[in-house]
C-alpha positions in Angstrom: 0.0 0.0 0.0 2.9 2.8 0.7 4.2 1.9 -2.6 1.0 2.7 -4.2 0.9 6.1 -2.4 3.7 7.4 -3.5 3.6 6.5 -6.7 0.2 8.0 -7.2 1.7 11.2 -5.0 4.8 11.6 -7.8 1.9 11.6 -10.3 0.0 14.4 -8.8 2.4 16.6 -6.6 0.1 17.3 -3.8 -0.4 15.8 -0.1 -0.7 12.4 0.8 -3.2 11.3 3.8 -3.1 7.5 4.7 -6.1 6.2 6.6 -4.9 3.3 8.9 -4.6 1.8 12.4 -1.6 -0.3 11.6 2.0 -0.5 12.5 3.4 -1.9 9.6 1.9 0.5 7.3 3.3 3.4 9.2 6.6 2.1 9.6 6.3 1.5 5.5 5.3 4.7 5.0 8.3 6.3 7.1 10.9 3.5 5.5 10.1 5.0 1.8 9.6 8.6 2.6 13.4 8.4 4.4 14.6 6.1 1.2 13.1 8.1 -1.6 14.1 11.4 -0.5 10.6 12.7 -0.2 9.4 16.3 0.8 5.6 16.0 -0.1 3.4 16.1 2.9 2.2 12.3 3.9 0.3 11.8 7.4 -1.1 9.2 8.9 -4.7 8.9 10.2 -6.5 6.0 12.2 -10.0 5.0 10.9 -11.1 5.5 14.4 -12.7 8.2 15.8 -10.3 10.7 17.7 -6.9 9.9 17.9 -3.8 11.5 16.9 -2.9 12.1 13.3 0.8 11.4 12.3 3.1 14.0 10.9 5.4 11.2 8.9 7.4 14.2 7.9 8.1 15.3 11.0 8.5 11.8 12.0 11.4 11.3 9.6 13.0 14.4 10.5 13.1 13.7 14.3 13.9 9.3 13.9 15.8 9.8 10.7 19.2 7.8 12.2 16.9 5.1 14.0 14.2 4.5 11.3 16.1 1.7 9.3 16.6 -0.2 12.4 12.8 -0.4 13.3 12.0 -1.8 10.3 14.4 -4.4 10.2 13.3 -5.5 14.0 10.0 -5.2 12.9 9.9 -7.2 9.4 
């Protein structure tokens, strides 16, 4: 699914807003916006009724040296 996003995002060159409750797809999401060099705005929002949305961006920016890591302990 992050794959998908982002190619549809390159296509259009706008913002990207993920609906999902599920680890894997945000540390996907945060794996190839560090990988491919994004800049585009991507968050993350659950399906269920208030919680947080995620700032990947920000994300990035603040775990860039541990984000690799993650998703090798959590693959």
């Amino acid at each position: 699914m992050p794959s998908l996003a982002f190619i549809v995002q390159r296509l259009t060159c706008g913002t990207s807003y993920v609906v999902s409750d599920d680890t894997d797809v945000f540390l996907l999401l945060l794996h190839y916006y560090l990988e491919d060099g994004l800049t585009f705005l991507v968050t993350m929002e659950s399906p269920i009724k208030d919680r947080v949305v995620v700032d990947n961006n920000k994300t990035v920016e603040k775990h860039r040296n541990i984000i690799p890591e993650i998703l090798v302990v959590a693959m």
